[in-house]
N, C-alpha and C positions, 0 to 999 in steps of 0.2 A: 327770069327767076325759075319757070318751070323746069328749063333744060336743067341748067342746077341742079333743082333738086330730084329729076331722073338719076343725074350721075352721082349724086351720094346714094343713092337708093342702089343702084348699080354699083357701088365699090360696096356698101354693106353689105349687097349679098356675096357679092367676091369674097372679101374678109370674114362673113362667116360660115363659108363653105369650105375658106382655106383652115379655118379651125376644125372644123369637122373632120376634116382629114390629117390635119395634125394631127387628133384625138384619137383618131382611129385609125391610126399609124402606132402611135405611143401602146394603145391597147393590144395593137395586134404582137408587137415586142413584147409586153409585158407576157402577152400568153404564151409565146415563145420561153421565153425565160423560165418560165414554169414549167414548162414541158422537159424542159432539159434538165430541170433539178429534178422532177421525179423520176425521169428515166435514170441520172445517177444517184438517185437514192434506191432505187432500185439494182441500178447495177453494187453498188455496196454493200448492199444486203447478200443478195447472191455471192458474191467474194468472201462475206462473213460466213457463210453458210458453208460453201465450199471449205474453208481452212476450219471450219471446225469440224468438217466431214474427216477432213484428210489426217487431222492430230489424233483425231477418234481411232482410225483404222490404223493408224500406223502403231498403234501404242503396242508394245510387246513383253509379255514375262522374261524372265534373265533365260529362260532355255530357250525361246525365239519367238515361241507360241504366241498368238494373237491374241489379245485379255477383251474377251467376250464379252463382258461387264458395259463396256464404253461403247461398245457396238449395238450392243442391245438395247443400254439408254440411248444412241444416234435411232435409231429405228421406232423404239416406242415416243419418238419427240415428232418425227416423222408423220407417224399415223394419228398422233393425239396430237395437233399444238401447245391446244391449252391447258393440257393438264401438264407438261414437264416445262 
């Protein structure tokens, strides 16, 4: 009866080491996962930022001229976040 009950003592610790590493498998994905949504929430922001740079500067008066106006709000949005 002793051997026995070595060898259930010996598969329990098995089974709960094999969960521990399941768990800490599962975690380590999860953190993964995470990481790569912020880096693409990050890259989306940049791309927003970018195309609203580029609609800014390209904007033109009917004789060709560049409308300052959009430029200068791009710039002061730049240097202040919060306030525009």
């Amino acid at each position: 009866s002793q051997h026995n009950s070595k060898k259930e003592k010996g598969q329990n610790t098995k089974k709960a080491k094999f969960h521990e590493l399941i768990a800490r498998q599962k975690q380590i994905k999860d953190i993964k996962i995470e990481k790569k949504k912020a880096i693409e929430k990050k890259r989306e922001e940049r791309l927003h930022k970018r195309k609203e740079r580029n609609i800014s500067m390209q904007k033109l008066t009917r004789k060709g001229q560049p409308v300052m106006k959009h430029r200068i709000k791009l710039l002061l949005k730049q240097l202040c976040p919060g306030d525009a």
